[in-house]
C-alpha positions as CSV (number, residue, x, y, z in Angstrom):
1,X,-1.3,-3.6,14.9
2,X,-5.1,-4.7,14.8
3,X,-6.2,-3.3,11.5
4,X,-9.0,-1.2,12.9
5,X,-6.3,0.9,14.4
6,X,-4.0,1.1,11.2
7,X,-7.3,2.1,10.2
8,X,-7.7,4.9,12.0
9,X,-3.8,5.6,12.1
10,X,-3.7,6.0,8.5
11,X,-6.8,8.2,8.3
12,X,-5.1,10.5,11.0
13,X,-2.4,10.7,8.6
14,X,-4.0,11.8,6.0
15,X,-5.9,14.7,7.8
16,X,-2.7,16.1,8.9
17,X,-0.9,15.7,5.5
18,X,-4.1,17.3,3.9
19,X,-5.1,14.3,2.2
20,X,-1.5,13.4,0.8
21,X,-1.4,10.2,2.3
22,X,-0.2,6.8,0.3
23,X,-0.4,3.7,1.7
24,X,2.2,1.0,1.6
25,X,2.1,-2.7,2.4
26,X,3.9,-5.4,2.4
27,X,3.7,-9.2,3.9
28,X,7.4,-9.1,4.5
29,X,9.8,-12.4,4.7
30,X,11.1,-12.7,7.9
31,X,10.3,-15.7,9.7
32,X,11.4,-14.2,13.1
33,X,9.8,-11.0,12.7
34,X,6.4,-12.9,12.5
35,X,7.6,-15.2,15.5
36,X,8.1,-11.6,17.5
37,X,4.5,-10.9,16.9
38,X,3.3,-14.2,17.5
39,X,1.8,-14.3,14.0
40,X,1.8,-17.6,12.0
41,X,3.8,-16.7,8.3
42,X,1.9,-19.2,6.9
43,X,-1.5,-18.3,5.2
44,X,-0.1,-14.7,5.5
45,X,-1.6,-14.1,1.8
46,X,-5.2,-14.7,3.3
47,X,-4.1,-12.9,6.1
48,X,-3.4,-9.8,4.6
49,X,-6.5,-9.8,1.9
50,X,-8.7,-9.7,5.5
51,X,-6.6,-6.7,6.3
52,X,-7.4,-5.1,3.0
53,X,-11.3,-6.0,3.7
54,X,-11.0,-4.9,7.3
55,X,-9.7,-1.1,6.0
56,X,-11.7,-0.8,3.6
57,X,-14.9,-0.9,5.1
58,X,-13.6,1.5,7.8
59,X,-12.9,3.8,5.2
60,X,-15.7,3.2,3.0
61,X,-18.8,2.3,4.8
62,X,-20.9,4.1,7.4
63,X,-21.5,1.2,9.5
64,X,-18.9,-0.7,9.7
65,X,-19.4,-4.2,10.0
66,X,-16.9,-7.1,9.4
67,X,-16.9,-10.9,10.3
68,X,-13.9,-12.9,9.0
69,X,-11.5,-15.4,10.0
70,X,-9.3,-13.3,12.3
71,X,-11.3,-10.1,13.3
72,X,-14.5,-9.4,14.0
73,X,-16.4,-6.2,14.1
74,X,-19.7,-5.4,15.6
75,X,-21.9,-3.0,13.8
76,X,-20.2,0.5,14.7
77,X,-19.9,3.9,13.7
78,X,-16.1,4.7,13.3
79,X,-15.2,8.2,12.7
80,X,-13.7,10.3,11.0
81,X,-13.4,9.4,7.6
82,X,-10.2,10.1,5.1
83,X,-9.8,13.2,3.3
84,X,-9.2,11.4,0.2
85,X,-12.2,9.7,-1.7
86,X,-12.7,6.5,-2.1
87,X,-9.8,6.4,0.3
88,X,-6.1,7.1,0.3
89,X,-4.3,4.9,-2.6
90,X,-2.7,1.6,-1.5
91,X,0.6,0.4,-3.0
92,X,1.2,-2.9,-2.5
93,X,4.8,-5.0,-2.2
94,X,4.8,-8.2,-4.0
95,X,6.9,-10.9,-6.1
96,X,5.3,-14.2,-6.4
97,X,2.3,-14.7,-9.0
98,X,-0.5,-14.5,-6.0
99,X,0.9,-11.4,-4.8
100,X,1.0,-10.0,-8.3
101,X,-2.7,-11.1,-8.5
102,X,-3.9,-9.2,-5.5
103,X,-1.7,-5.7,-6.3
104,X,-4.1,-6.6,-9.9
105,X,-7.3,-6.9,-8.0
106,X,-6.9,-5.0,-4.9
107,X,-3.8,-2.1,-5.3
108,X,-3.3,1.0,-7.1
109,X,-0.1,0.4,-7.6
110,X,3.1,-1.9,-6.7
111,X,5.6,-1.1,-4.7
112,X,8.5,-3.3,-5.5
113,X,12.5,-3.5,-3.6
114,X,15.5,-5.2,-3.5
115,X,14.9,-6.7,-7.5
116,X,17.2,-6.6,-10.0
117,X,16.4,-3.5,-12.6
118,X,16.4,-6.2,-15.8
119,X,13.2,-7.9,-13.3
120,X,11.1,-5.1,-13.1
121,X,9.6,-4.1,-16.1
122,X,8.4,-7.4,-17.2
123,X,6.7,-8.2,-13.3
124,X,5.4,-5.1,-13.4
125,X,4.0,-6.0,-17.2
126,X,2.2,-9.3,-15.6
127,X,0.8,-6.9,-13.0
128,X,-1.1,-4.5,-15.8
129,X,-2.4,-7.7,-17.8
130,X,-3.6,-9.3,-14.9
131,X,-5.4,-5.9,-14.1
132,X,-6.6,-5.7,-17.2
133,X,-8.2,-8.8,-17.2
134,X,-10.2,-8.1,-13.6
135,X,-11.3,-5.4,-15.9
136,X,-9.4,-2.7,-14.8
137,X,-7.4,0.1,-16.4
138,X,-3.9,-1.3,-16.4
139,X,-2.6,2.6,-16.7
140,X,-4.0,3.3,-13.2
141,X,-1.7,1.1,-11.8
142,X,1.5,2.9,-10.5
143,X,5.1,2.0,-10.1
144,X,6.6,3.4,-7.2
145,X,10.2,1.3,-6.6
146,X,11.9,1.4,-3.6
147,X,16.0,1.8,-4.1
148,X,18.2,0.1,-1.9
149,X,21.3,2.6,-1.9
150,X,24.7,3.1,-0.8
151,X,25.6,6.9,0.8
152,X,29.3,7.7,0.3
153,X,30.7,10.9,1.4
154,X,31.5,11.7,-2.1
155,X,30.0,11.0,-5.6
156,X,31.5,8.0,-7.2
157,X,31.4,9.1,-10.9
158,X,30.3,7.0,-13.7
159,X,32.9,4.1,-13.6
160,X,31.5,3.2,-10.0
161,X,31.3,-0.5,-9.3
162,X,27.6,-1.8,-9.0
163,X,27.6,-2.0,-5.4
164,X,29.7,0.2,-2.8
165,X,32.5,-1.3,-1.2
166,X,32.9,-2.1,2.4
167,X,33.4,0.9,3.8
168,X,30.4,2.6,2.5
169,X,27.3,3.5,4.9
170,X,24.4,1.0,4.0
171,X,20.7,2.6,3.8
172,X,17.2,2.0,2.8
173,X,15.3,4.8,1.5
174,X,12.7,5.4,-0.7
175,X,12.1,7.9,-3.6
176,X,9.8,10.7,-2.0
177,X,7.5,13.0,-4.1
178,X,7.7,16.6,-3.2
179,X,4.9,18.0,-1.0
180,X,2.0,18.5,-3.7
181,X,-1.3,18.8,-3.3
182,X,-3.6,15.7,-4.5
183,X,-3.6,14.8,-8.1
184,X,-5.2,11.7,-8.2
185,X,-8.2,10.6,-10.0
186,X,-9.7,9.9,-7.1
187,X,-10.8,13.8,-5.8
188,X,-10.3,15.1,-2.4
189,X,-13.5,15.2,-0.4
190,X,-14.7,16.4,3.2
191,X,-17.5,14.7,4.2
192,X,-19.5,16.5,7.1
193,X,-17.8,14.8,10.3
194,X,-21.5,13.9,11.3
195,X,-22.6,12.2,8.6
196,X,-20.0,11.3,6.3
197,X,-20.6,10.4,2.6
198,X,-20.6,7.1,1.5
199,X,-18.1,5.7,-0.8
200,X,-19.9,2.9,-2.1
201,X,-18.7,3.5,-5.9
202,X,-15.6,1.6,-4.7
203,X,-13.9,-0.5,-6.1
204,X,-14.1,1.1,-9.8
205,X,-16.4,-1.0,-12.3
């Protein structure tokens, strides 16, 4: 999806969740998922910090402009704007040192999946020092892991075996907060629809 309209997805989103919305991304690893979508893997790193650029100044500026290696928008006026100010929070899936770098820079939080439990603390550790040292607060960086479980039709006590056996039902799911309203630093805001505040405090000094 062209990231203008992820854009404009995600801020749909979060007017019908009542500014509730989090934002998850991930590069992913699949070489034939990228073939399917006739997107070179490689460079995907770049790829994805121009996606970051091209929703944030949908979300953050009035007119929104943006020339970069892949998209190109002319001057425009694209309404509306997200509930939540700056804009909703981005979590961001990573593993390798650059990707830990830009969840530092660029994230509110890291998303990790499929590690082992032992891996991490310590990742998520190199992820609040790097932070820290783009001068950030490392303790406004969240941790929201995403568990890889097995669903059996009845509880399998403590001495259950690391993973189910064969005949258990695989699924992915994630670990989903109940409905609250927002709590984040970042306050809720409606700008007039007209003429809708700018956020241009973002990103945090």
């Amino acid at each position: 999806m062209p990231p203008v309209l992820l854009a404009r997805a995600l801020t749909t989103l979060d007017h019908i969740s009542a500014g509730r919305l989090t934002v998850g991304l991930g590069l992913g690893w699949s070489v034939d998922e990228y073939e399917a979508v006739g997107v070179p893997q490689r460079r995907r790193g770049t790829h994805s910090e121009e996606v970051l650029d091209v929703l944030e100044a949908v979300w953050l500026t009035d007119l929104v402009e943006h020339r970069g290696a892949r998209f190109h928008i002319a001057p425009s006026t694209i309404l509306p704007k997200p509930v939540q100010c700056p804009r909703p929070p981005i979590l961001l899936a990573a593993y390798t040192p650059a990707g830990l770098d830009r969840v530092a820079r660029r994230a509110d939080g890291w998303t990790p999946a499929g590690l082992p439990v032992d891996a991490v603390a310590p990742m998520f550790a190199v992820a609040r020092d790097l932070a820290a040292g783009y001068g950030r607060d490392p303790d406004t960086i969240e941790l929201v892991v995403r568990a890889n479980t097995k669903i059996t039709p009845e509880p399998l006590g403590r001495d259950r075996p690391a993973s189910g056996d064969r005949s258990t039902r695989s699924a992915q799911t994630s670990t989903t907060p109940a409905p609250l309203a927002p709590t984040r630093s970042s306050s809720t805001c409606s700008p007039p629809p007209a003429a809708p505040a700018s956020c241009s405090s973002w990103p945090p000094p």
